[in-house]
C-alpha positions in Angstrom: 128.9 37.5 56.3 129.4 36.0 59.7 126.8 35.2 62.3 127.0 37.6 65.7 123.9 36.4 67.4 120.5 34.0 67.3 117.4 35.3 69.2 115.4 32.6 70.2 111.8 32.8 71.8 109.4 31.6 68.9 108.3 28.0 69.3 107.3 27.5 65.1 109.1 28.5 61.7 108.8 31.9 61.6 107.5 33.3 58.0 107.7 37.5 58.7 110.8 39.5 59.6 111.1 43.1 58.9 112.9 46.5 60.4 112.0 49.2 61.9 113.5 52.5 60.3 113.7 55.8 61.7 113.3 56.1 65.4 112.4 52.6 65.5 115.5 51.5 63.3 116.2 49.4 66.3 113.3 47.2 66.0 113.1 44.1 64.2 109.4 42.7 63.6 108.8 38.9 63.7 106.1 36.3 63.0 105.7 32.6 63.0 103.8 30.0 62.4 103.1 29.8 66.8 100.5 32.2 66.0 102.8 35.2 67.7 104.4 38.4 66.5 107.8 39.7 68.4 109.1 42.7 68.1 112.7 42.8 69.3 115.4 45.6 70.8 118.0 44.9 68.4 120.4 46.7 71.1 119.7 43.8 73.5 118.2 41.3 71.4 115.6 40.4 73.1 111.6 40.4 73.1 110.2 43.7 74.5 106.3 43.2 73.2 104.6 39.7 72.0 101.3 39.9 70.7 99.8 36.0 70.2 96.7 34.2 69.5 96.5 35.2 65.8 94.6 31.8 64.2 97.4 29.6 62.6 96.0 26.6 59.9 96.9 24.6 57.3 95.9 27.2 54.8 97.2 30.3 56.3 99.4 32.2 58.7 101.4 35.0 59.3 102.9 36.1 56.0 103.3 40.2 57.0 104.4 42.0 60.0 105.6 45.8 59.4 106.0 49.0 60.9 103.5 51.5 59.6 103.6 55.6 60.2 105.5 56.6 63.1 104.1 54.3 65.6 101.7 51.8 63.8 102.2 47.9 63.2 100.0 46.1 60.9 100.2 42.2 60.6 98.6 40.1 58.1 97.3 36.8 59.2 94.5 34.7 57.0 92.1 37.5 55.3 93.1 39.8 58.1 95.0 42.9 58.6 95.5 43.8 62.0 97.3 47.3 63.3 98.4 48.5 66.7 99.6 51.2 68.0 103.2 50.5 69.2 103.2 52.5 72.1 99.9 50.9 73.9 101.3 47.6 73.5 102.4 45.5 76.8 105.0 42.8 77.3 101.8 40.7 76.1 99.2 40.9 74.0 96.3 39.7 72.7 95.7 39.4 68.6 92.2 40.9 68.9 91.4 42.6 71.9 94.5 44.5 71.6 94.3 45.6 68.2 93.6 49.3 67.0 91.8 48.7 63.8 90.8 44.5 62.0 90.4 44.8 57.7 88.6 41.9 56.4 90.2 41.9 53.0 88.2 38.9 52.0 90.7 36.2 50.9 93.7 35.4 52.2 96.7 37.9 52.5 99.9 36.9 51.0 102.4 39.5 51.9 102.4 43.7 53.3 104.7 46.3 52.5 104.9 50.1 54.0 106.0 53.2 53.8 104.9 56.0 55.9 101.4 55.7 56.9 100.7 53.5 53.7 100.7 49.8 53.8 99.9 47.3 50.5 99.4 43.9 50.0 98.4 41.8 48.1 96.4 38.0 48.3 95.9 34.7 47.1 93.4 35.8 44.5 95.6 38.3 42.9 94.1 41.6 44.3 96.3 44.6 44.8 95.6 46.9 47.3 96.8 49.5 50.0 95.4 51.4 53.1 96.4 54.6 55.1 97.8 52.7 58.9 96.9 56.6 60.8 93.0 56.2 59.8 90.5 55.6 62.4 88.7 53.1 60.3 91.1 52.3 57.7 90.0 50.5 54.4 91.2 48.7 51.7 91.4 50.7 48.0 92.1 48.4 45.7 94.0 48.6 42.4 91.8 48.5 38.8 93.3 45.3 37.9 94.6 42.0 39.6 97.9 39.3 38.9 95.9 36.3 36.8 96.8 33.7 39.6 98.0 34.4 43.6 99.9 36.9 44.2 102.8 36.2 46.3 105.3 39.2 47.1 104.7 43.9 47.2 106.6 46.3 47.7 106.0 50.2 48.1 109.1 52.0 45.7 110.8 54.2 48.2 111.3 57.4 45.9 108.4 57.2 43.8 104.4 56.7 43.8 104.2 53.7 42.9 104.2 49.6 43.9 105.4 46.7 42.3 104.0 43.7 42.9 104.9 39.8 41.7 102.7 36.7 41.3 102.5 32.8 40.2 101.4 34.3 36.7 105.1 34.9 36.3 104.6 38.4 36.1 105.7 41.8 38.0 103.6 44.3 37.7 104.1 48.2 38.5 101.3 50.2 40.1 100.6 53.6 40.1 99.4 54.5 43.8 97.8 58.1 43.3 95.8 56.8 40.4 95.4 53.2 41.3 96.2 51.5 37.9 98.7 49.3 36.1 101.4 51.5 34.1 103.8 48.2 33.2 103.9 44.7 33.4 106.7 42.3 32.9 107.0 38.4 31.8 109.2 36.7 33.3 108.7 33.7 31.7 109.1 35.4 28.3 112.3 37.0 30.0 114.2 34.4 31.7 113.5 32.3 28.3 115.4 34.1 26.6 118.5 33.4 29.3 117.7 29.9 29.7 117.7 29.2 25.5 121.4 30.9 25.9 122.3 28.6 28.3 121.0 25.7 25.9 122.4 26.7 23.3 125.8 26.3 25.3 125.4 23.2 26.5 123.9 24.0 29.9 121.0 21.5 29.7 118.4 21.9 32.5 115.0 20.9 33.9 113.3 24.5 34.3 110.9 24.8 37.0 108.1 28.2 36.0 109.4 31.3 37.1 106.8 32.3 39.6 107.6 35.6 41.5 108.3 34.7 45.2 109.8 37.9 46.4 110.9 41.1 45.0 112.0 44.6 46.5 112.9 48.6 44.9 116.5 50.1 45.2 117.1 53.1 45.9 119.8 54.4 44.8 120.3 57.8 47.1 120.5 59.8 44.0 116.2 60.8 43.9 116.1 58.6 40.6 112.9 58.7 39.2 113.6 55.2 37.1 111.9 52.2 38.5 114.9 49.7 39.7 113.5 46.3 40.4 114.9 42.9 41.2 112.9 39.7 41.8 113.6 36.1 43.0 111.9 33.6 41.3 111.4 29.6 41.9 113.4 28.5 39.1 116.8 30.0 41.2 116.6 33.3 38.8 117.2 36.9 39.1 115.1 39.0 37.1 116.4 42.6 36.9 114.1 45.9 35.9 115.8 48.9 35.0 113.4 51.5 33.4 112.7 50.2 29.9 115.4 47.2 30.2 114.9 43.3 31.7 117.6 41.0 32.3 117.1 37.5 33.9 120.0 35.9 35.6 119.9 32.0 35.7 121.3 29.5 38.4 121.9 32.1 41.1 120.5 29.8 43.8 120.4 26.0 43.0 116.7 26.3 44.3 113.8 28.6 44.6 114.3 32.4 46.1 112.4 32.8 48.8 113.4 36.1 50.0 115.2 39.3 48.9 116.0 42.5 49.8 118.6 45.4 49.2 120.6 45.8 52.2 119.1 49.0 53.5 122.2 50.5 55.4 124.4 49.6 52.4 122.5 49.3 49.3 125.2 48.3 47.2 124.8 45.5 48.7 121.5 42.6 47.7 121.1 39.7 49.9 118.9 36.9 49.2 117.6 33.9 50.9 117.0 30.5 48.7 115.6 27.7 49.6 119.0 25.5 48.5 119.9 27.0 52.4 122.3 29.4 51.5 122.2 33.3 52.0 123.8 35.0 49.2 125.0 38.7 49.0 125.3 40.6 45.3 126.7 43.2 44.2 123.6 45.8 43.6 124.5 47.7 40.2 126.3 44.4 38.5 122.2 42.4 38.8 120.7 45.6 38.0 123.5 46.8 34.8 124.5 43.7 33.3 127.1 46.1 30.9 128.4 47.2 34.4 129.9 43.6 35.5 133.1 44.1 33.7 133.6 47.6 35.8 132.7 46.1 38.8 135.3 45.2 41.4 134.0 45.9 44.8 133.8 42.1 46.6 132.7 41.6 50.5 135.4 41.7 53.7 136.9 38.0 53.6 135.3 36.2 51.2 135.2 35.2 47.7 133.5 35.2 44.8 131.1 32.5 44.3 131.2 31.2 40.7 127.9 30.0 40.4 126.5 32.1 37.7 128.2 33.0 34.7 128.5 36.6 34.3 127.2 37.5 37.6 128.9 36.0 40.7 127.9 36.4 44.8 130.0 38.4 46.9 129.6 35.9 49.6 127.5 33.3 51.0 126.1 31.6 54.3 124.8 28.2 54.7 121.6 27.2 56.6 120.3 24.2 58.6 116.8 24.9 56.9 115.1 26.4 54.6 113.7 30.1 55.0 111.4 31.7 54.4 112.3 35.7 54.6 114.9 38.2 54.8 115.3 41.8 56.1 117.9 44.3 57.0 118.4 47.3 59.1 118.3 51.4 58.2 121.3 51.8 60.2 122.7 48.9 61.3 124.8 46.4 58.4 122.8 43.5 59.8 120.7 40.7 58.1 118.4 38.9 59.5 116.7 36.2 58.2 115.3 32.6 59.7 116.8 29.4 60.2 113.9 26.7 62.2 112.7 28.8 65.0 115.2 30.9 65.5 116.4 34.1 64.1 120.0 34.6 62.8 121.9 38.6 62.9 124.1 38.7 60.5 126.9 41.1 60.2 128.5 42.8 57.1 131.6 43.6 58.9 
């Protein structure tokens, strides 16, 4: 990984980055904690709408900005979803005045996902919810059942109906869109306890933090495989893997809490993720997701080496940070990742 550019123009940490796909795959979304959202013209890098004023606390901010149906962005800020329609937007604009349609969801938002018209989220009191982005009035439907404490990270499974969301009750949990109900839940606790008694009972004593889900994304694997494929980051440093039926949970792959994931979505044999140790880490997809397939696998990242951090499982490559972030995206078409570092923005290449 080498860094090919910074894009500066937000004055706060910024706590949302994501990418346009499709016609838009040469947007990247961005929002920070100066009450603004950015979208950017990855070809130029640089600002070609700001919308500002969204109500920045304490408490809450901007933890969602996404692209939503073919011209749609929906932002989450406090108990509010906002969406616009891309193509009224101006150089500048205003968070409210400008807006297209404003959900109350009621408590504060902790993170969006889309795909196509449908955007989910989920908020600090656990709900689960999503809403269809081309609706004049668009509401919330809510899933029949909730995390047990805030839940933190969502994301829509590209090949399937279905979500998976993560929480601070250490648990993912799959959702079934169409019929808007739980079909699996997973403990990561009960998971990575079983890794972390292997590593005690070699010696590898350690203070564990609780596994709370902070982030979590869906591979695809460009076969139309209808098995769920999960990985999460969690604030103990771990890697929990969910492959249909099977868990694994990979210890000590950041030497502090994941922040942000993501599988690279121009090459997703790749998985990058952001900890908050300051260091951006790239995987190798099928060897975190098929533990049996580590031995097989040989395929390592353009001019760098392994990183020997884990036992077992071991990052591609890895790039260090001034600061901590707080997210992580990548491009449909481009082999870029972008991800925070203070106020700016970092690009990334894979090349």
């Amino acid at each position: 990984m080498n860094k090919i550019a910074t894009l500066h123009g937000h004055k706060d940490g910024i706590t949302a980055l994501s990418a346009g796909y499709d016609a838009r795959s040469h947007l990247l979304i961005s929002g920070s904690d100066d009450g603004t959202v950015r979208l950017w013209d990855l070809r130029t890098n640089k600002t070609v709408h700001a919308v500002g004023g969204f109500s920045i606390d304490e408490e809450s901010g901007i933890t969602g900005a996404v692209p939503a149906g073919v011209h749609s962005l929906a932002v989450s800020c406090g108990r509010f979803v906002t969406v616009y329609d891309q193509r009224a937007l101006k150089l500048v604009n205003r968070a409210r005045s400008d807006a297209l349609a404003i959900i109350d969801n009621g408590s504060d938002i902790q993170g969006l996902s889309s795909r196509g018209d449908f955007v989910a989220l989920v908020d600090e009191e656990g709900m689960v919810g999503t809403f269809d982005s081309s609706d004049s009035s668009p509401s919330i439907e809510r899933m029949s059942g909730t995390h047990d404490a805030l839940a933190s990270c969502v994301c829509i499974n590209p090949r399937l109906p279905e979500l998976a969301t993560g929480g601070f009750d250490q648990h993912v949990r799959i959702w079934d869109m169409a019929d808007e109900i739980l079909v699996r839940s997973v403990d990561a606790e009960a998971v990575s306890g079983l890794a972390w008694a292997n590593e005690s009972d070699s010696g590898n004593q350690q203070l564990i933090n609780p596994p709370f889900v902070y982030s979590l994304d869906c591979w695809d694997d460009g076969n139309g495989s209808d098995t769920n494929m999960i990985v999460s980051g969690h604030s103990d440093g771990g890697l929990m893997s969910i492959c249909g039926e099977s868990e694994h949970f990979w210890t000590k792959c950041h030497d502090y809490s994941i922040s942000a994931l993501q599988f690279v979505r121009s090459k997703p044999e790749f998985l990058v993720t952001a900890g908050l140790d300051r260091v951006i880490k790239l995987w190798d997809s099928e060897s975190v997701l098929f533990p049996d397939h580590i031995a097989a696998s040989s395929r390592t990242a353009p001019g760098n080496s392994r990183d020997n951090n884990n036992e077992g499982l071991k990052a591609l490559a890895s790039f260090g940070l001034s600061a901590k972030p707080d997210t992580v995206a990548t491009s449909d078409s481009l082999p870029r990742i972008f991800t925070d570092n203070e106020n700016d923005i970092l690009v990334l290449s894979l090349e």
